[in-house]
C-alpha positions as CSV (number, residue, x, y, z in Angstrom):
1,X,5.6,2.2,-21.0
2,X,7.4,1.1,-18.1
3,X,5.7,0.4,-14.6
4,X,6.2,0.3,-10.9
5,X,3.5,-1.9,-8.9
6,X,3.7,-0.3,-5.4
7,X,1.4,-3.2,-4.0
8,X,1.5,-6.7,-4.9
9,X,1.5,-9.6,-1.8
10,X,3.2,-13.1,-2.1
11,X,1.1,-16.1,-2.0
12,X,4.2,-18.6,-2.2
13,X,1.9,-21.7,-2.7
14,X,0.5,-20.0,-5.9
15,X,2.3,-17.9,-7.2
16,X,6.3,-18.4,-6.4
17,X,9.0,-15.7,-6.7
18,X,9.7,-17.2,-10.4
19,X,6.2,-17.1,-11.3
20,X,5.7,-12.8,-10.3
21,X,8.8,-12.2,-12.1
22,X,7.7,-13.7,-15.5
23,X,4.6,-11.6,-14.8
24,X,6.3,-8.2,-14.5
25,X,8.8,-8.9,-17.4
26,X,5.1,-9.9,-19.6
27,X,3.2,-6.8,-18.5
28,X,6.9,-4.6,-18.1
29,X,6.9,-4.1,-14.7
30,X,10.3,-2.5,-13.7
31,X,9.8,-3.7,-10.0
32,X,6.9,-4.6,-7.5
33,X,6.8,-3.7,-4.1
34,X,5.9,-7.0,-1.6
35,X,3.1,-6.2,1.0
36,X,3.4,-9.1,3.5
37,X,0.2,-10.0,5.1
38,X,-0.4,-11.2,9.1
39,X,0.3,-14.1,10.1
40,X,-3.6,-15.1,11.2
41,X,-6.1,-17.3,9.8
42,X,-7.8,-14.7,8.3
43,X,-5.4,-14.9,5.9
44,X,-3.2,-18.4,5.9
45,X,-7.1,-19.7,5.7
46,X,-7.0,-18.6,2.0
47,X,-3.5,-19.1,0.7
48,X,-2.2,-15.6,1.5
49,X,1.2,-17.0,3.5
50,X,3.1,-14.4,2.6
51,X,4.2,-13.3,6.0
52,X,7.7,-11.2,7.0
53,X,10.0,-13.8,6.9
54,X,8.0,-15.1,3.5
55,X,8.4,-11.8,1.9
56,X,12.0,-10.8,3.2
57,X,13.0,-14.3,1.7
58,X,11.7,-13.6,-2.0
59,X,12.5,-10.1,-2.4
60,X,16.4,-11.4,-1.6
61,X,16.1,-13.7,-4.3
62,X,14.9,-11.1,-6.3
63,X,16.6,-7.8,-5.3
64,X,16.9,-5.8,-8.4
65,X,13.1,-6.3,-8.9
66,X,11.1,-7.0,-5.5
67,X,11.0,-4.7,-2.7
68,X,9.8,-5.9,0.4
69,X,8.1,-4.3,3.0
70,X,7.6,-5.0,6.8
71,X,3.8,-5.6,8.2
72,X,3.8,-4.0,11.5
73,X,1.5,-3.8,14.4
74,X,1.8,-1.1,16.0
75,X,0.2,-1.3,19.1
76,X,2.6,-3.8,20.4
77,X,4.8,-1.0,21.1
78,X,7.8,-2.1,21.8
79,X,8.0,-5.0,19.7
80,X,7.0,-2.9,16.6
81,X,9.7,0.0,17.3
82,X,12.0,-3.0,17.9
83,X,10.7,-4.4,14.3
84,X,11.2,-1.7,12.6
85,X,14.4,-0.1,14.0
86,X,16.0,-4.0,12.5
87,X,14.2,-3.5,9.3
88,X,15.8,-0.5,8.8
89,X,19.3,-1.5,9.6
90,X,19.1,-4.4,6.6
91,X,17.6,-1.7,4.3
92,X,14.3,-2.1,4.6
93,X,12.5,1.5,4.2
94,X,9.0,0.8,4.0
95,X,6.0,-0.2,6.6
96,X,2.8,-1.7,6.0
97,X,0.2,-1.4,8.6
98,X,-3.5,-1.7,8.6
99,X,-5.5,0.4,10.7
100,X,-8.5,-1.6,9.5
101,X,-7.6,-4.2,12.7
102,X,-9.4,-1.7,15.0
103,X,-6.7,1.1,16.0
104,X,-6.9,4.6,14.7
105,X,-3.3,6.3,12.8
106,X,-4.1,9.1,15.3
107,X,-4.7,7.3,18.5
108,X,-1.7,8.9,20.7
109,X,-0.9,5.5,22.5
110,X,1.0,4.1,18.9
111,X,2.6,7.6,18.5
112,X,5.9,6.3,19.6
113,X,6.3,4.0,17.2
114,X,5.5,7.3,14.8
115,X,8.2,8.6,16.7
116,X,10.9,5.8,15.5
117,X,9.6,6.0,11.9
118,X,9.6,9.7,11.8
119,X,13.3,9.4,13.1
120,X,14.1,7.0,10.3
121,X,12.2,9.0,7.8
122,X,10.7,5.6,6.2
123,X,7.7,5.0,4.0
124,X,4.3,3.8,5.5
125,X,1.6,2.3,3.3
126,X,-1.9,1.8,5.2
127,X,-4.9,0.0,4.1
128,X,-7.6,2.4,3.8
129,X,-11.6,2.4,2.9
130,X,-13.8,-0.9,2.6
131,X,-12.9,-3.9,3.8
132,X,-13.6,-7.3,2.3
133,X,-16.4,-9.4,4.9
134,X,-15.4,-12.7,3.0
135,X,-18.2,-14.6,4.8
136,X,-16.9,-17.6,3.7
137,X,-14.4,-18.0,6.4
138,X,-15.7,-19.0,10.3
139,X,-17.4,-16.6,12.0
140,X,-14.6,-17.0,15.3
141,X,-11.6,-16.2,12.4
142,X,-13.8,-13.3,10.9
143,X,-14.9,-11.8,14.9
144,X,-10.7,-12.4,16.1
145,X,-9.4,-9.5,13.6
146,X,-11.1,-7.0,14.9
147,X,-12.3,-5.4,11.5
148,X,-14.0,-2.2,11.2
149,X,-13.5,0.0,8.2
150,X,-14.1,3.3,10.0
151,X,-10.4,3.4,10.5
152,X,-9.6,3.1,7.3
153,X,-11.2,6.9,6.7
154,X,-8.1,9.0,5.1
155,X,-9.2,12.1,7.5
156,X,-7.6,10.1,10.2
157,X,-4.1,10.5,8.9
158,X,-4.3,14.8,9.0
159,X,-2.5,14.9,12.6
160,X,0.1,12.2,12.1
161,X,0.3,14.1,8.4
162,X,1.2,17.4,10.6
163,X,3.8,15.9,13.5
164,X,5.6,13.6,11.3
165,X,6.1,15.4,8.3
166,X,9.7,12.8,8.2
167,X,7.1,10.0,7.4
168,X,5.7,9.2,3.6
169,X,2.4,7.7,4.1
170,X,0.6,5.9,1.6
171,X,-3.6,5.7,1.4
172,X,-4.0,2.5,-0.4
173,X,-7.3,1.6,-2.3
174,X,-8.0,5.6,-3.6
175,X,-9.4,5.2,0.1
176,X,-12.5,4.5,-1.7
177,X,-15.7,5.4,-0.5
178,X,-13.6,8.5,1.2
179,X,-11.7,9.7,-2.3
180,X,-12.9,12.9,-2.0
181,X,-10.8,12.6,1.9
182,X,-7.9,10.3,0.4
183,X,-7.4,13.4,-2.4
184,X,-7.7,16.3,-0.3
185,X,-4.8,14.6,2.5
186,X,-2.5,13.8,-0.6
187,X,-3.0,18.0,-1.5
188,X,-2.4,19.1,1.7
189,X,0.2,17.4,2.8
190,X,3.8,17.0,1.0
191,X,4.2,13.6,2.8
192,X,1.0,12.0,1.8
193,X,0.5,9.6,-1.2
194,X,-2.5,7.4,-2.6
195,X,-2.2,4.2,-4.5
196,X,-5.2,3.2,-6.3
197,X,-5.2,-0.8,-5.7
198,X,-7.4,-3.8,-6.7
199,X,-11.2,-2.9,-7.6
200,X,-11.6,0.0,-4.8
201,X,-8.9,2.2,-6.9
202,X,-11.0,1.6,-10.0
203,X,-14.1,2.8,-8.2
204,X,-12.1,5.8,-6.9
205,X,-10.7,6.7,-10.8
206,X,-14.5,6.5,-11.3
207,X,-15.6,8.8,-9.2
208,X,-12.5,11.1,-9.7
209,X,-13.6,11.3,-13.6
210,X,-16.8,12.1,-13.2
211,X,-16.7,14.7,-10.4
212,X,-13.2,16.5,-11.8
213,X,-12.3,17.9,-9.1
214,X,-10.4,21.1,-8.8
215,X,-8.0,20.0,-5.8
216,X,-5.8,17.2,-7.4
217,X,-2.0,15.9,-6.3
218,X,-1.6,13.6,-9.8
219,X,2.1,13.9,-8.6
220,X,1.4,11.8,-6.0
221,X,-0.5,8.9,-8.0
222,X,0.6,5.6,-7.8
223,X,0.0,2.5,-9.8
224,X,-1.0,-0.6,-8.1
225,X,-2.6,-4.0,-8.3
226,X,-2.7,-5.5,-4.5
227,X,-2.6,-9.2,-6.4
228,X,-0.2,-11.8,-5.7
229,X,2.2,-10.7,-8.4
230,X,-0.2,-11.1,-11.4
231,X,-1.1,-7.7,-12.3
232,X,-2.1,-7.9,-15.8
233,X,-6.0,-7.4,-15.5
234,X,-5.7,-3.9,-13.8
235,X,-3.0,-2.8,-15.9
236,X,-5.3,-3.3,-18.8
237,X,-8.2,-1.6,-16.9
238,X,-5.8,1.1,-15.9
239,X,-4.6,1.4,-19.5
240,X,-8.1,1.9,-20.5
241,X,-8.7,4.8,-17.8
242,X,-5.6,6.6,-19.0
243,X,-7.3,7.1,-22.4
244,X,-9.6,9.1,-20.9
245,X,-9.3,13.0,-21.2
246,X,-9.4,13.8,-18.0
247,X,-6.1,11.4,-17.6
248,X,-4.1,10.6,-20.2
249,X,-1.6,13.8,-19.5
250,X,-0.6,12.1,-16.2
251,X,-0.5,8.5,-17.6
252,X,3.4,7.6,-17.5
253,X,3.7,9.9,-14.5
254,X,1.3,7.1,-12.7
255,X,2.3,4.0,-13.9
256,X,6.1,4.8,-13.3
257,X,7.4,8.5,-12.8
258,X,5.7,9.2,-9.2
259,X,6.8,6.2,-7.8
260,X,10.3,6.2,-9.2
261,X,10.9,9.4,-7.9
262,X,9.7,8.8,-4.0
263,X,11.2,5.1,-4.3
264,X,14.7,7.2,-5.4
265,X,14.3,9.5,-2.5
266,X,15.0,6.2,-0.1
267,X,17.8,4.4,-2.4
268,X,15.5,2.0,-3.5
């Protein structure tokens, strides 16, 4: 069965451009696309580098099997519509953002930049539910994000789901604990996807198989590992799930038809 991972990140100093392709062609992933991650010690404090310029650079080496996205902030306003309106113009159709810093998807002040993204018609994915504490790191570096995981709730996406129907918006993680949220958002709305990344997406299949609920978009399902290009461990997990009854119809759907067919809809 072939796959698309719709969320990997590029940690250059571990796991090089070489490295994530012999990983997809051993697990046959058809293509990944690159999340970059801020450039902040958050994240540069534990090997995750992979910033813009980092992730432009690979996916060019790569182009028939990488897709790069562009992390945005969108509360620098102008900057960000500035960003993305470039991005665009080399090819680039999707945004990563993550609401998790401390804005809300539905705070008015950032809906210009909706405005430029809705004109483009481009692909957003956000970071949704928990967020790692990782207490390991100095308290300053942990305080200076801003974190709070209340913006991650799916819910938060229904009036930007409603003005900008031109944007495809992406709830990362199952937007586990809010599934229940994450699933009814990817039902309503045409333009609303999940992807069910790293261990929150297996906790969201979890619960999704043992509630069966009646209100489910499995066309909008997406495979995804959020590692740094080595994505054989949830594959096998995900494998696994897919045997399950309540499942296995929509297995190659997940790993490869849903995302080929929104990733057509942009050339990509």
């Amino acid at each position: 069965m072939k796959i698309i991972d719709t969320h990997i990140h590029y940690h250059q100093e571990s796991v090089p451009g070489k490295t994530i392709i012999e990983n997809m062609d051993a697990s046959n992933v058809e293509k990944s696309i690159v999340l970059p991650t801020p450039d902040h010690p958050r994240y540069t404090l534990m090997g995750m580098t992979g910033n813009n310029a980092e992730v432009r650079k690979v996916c060019r080496e790569f182009p028939d099997r990488l897709i790069p996205a562009l992390y945005v902030e969108p509360r620098n306003i102008m900057e960000a519509q500035t960003a993305i309106r470039r991005f665009y113009d080399s090819g680039g159709r999707i945004l990563k953002m993550w609401p998790g810093h401390g804005f809300s998807p539905d705070d008015p002040m950032i809906y210009p930049v909706w405005e430029v993204v809705n004109e483009l018609k481009m692909i957003v994915i956000f970071h949704s539910g928990s967020l790692g504490s990782r207490p390991h790191l100095p308290q300053e570096v942990r305080r200076s994000t801003g974190f709070n995981a209340k913006f991650g709730q799916p819910f938060l996406l229904d009036q930007p789901g409603r003005y900008f129907s031109d944007i495809h918006f992406i709830i990362a993680h199952g937007g586990y604990p809010w599934t229940l949220e994450a699933l009814e958002m990817a039902f309503m709305f045409e333009n609303i996807y999940i992807d069910f990344s790293c261990a929150l997406g297996l906790e969201a299949a979890n619960l999704i198989n043992r509630l069966h609920p009646g209100r489910i978009p499995w066309e909008k399902f997406f495979f995804a590992s959020d590692t740094a290009g080595t994505p054989k461990r949830y594959i096998d997990q995900w494998q696994e799930i897919m045997k399950e009854p309540f499942f296995a119809p929509h297995a190659e759907a997940f790993f490869h038809g849903n995302a080929e067919r929104l990733l057509a809809k942009f050339g990509l």
